[in-house]
Residue, then its C-alpha position, 0 to 999 in steps of 0.5 A: x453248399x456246393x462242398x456239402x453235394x461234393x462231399x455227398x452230404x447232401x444229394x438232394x436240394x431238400x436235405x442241401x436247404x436242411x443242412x445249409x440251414x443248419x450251419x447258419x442256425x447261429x440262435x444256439x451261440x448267445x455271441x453271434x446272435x448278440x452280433x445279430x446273426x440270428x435271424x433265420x428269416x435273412x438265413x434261408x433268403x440267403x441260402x435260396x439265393x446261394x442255391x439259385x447262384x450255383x445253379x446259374x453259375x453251372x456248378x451244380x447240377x439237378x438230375x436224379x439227385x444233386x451233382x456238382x459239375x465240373x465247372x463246380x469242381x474247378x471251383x472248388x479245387x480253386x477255392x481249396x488252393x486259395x485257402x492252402x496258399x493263406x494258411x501257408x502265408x499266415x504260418x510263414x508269417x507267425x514264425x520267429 
């Protein structure tokens, strides 16, 4: 979520639910949904508490419209080296 307010996907708290709802509508995938990942109900739980995170954590910010702190940007700058870093270690590994 806090990608989709950097990335200016989503400047408002209503179209950051939307869009974070819809990455979570597992439904249209008859495998995940048999894993039980369908449920919508538990979804938006959990995106409520997700938003709720950012916001205490101090990584997102509500003025006019939706900003990632920089507090929020450390951390996904972090996030974004760390999965660098794992990608690299999983190429290094698979060559012969």
């Amino acid at each position: 979520m806090l990608y989709l307010v950097h990335s200016h996907r989503a400047k408002t708290r209503a179209k950051l639910l939307e869009e974070a709802s819809r990455a979570l509508d597992f439904d249209q995938y008859p495998v995940l949904r048999a894993f039980g990942l369908g449920n919508q109900g538990q979804n938006k739980e959990m995106i409520f508490q997700g938003l709720d995170e950012l916001f205490e954590r101090g990584w997102l910010d509500e003025k006019e419209s939706l900003q990632v702190t920089r507090a929020g940007k450390v951390h996904l700058q972090s996030q974004a080296r760390k999965v660098r870093r794992m990608m690299g270690r999983s190429f290094i590994a698979e060559k012969p």
